[in-house]
N, C-alpha and C positions, 0 to 999 in steps of 0.2 A: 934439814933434810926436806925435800920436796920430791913428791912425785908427780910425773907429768904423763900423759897422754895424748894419743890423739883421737878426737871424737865430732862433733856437729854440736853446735848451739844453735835453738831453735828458738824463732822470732816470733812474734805476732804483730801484726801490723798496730799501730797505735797504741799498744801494749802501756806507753807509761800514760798514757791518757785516763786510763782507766786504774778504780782500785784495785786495791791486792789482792781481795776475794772475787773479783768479779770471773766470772764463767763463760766462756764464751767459745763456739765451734771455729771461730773463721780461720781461713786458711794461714797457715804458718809457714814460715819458710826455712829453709837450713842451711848452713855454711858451715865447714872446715873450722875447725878450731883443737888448741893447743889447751887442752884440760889438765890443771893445777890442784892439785890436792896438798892440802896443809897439817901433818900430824898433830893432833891435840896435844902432843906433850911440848911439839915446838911453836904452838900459838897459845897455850895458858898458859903450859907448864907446869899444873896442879897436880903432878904424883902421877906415878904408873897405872896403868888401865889398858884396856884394850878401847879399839877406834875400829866402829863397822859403819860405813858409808852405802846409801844405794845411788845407784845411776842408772836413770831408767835405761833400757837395749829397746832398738828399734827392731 
């Protein structure tokens, strides 16, 4: 089971240039994108639980 959406993935320019903590204001860009969501129980499969996900809102 998957759920899908549609939402914006937001870039940064040169983004894999840089590490994964790093901080930085510069301008970002956005595009259209088709957002996937994977329930914990069909990507581990480790027993019932509940699954709360955030996705930030512009």
């Amino acid at each position: 089971m998957l759920i899908q959406a549609e939402g914006e993935k937001q870039s940064a320019p040169d983004a894999q240039h840089q590490a994964l903590w790093h901080y930085d204001n510069a301008p970002s860009s956005r595009q259209p994108q088709t957002l996937t969501f994977i329930p914990w129980f069909s990507w581990a499969n480790r027993g019932e639980g509940e699954m709360r996900i955030w996705v930030n809102e512009r």
